[in-house]
Steps between C-alpha positions, in 0.01 A plus 500: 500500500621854414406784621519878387593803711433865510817740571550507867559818680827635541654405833643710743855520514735533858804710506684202519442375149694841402226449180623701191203727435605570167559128365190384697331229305116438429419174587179220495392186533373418155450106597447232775583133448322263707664219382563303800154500692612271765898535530712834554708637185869388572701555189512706210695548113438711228608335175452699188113513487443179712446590877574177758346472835584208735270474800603306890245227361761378227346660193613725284298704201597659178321829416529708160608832653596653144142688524207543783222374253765209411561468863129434585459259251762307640378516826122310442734161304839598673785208471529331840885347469496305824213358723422314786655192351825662420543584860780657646349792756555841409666648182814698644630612207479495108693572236515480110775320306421531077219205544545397795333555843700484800244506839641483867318333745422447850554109516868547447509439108524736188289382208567547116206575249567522137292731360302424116439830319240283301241304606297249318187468693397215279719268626552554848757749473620672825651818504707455830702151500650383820881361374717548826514481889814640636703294647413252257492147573861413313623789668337366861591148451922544393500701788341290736802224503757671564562597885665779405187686357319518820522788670309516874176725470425526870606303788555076458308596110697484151422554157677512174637873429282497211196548688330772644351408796257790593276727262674668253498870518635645166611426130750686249652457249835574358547763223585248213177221632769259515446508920208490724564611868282420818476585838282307763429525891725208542771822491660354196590632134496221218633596130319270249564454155172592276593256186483160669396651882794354696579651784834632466610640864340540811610777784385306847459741769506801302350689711429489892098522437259453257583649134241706373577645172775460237572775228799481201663796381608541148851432570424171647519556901216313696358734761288237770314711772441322808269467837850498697514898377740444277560549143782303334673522152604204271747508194623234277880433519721554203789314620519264230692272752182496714303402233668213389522343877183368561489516869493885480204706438461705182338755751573643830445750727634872450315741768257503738250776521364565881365861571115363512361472829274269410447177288519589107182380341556601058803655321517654158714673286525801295717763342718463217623077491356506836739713674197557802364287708172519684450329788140458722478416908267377764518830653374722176811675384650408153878525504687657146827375441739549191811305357764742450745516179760240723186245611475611854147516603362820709203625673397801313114573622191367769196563338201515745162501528330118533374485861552148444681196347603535164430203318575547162713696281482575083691771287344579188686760286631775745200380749517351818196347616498328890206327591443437887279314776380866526273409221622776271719561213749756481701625172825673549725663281876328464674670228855749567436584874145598496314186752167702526209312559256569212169369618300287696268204402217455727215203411637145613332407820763247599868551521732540148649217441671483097509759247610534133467778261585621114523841337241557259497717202226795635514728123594789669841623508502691806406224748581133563288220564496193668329227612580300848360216611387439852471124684356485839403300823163619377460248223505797243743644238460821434573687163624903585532682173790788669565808206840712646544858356841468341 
């Protein structure tokens, strides 16, 4: 079911949102997705004009979000990808590879779908194919023999290294597709390869907590944020001497981020080849950090204004948008040195949980528009059509 909005009133803004009066956006919700009557919206991607939403009851639906009228259609028929008999609790995470489908889940595993542009109806053709559960059972079962690949999970409990052994958290993948990275509450990072899904290393103990989020910057560092209130940055070795030893890791650990006073919850990156990083805690504030010309890592900016978690963190051209158990939205700008907040989204009735977003072509020279994409505790996604004087 879909339904459409009038344009909301302009919220109020505090002095501590040091809003930009003469860049302030208009902004509306133009749409609301129930899509997930009975489940809570827990995942969200943006691919091109196809719009993915993965719900804590294991599904996940494919909307056309090229156009609203498009969009509606889709919504009375929309695809369901998974159901109750693929299992595997809530959708974490989800991200796109060329045809394939990569969802994270709360059962531990990360499932591959292969995606069929055409469809022959007539024969039973599916557009969403289940090929791939990662680990996968040769993977599972050559690791399984060998002592040596068990690493202890909690106290008197093993498991091979190439399983995660909690819900995972968060996907990515690498610049060239070659590499999917994932992050789970076991407090591990795995590095998985995406042509035959072997798992390729595994980082036990990453972290001291529960990882939350996983982001990867242009120049290949892995940034995992962390319930331990730390952030920590990953980079592949070069030493060809490394890679030719097996018993070292292609990747290891270069710095460790701790100025957050509370656990991290998202991450995302911006800025030209990702030189900023954004960074979202349990106590509201959103950290800005930027990799300087030599690689060190700095804290340049606090942005504040969530009175509470933020859960969820999206950049989409110069836009920040941080979505929060506050139940609201808030866009901020993150170009040069300018981190005003822009606006406020007010609607959801349950707290923020994913967001995604795309610039959209609005005819008009002087302004920019965009669209953003809201997932919440609610059940709803909500559609914000935001226009930004330029």
């Amino acid at each position: 079911m879909i339904r459409f909005q009038e344009s909301e009133e302009e919220p109020d803004f505090s002095q501590e949102d040091h809003l930009t009066s003469s860049c302030q956006p208009l902004h509306q919700c133009i749409a609301t997705l129930v899509c997930h009557t009975a489940s809570y919206i827990s995942s969200l991607t943006l691919a091109g004009k196809r719009l993915y939403t993965g719900s804590n009851d294991g599904v996940v639906r494919l909307w056309n979000a090229n156009t609203l009228e498009t969009l509606a259609e889709a919504s009375s028929n929309g695809d369901v990808i998974t159901g109750e008999r693929g299992g595997g609790g809530a959708v974490k995470s989800l991200v796109i590879l060329a045809d394939k489908l990569f969802t994270a889940h709360q059962d531990h595993k990360i499932r591959v779908w292969k995606i069929n542009d055409v469809v022959e109806e007539d024969v039973g053709g599916k557009r969403y194919m289940h090929v791939a559960t990662m680990p996968t059972i040769s993977d599972r079962f050559a690791k399984c023999l060998m002592p040596k690949d068990q690493v202890e999970i909690r106290r008197h409990k093993k498991a091979s290294w190439v399983h995660h052994v909690d819900a995972v958290s968060g996907l990515a993948l690498s610049r060239d597709g070659t590499l999917l990275y994932s992050v789970s509450w076991d407090r591990t990072l795995k590095i998985w390869r995406t042509s035959d899904f072997k798992c390729l290393e595994s980082f036990t103990n990453a972290h001291d907590d529960a990882i939350n989020a996983v982001a990867l910057s242009e120049n290949g560092d892995i940034y995992t944020g962390s319930s331990d209130q730390r952030i920590k940055v990953w980079r592949k070795n070069i030493n060809e001497e490394n890679e030719k030893k097996k018993k070292k890791k292609k990747h290891s650990l270069v710095a460790i981020l701790s100025e957050h006073n509370s656990g991290i919850n998202a991450l995302a990156l911006s800025g030209n080849n990702g030189t900023l990083l954004h960074s979202g805690g349990s106590d509201g504030s959103i950290l800005v950090w930027e990799r300087e010309e030599g690689g060190d890592i700095v804290l340049v900016g606090m942005l504040r204004g969530h009175t509470e978690s933020v859960l969820c963190l999206a950049v989409v051209s110069d836009i920040l948008c941080s979505g929060s158990a506050d139940k609201t939205v808030r866009l901020w700008k993150c170009s040069g040195t300018d981190y005003s907040c822009l606006a406020m989204l007010e609607g959801h009735i349950g707290p923020v949980k994913c967001l995604t977003g795309a610039i959209r072509h609005s005819g008009k020279p002087s302004e920019a528009s965009y669209h953003i994409y809201s997932g919440g505790l609610d059940s709803q996604v909500k559609v914000w059509q935001i226009l930004v004087p330029t």
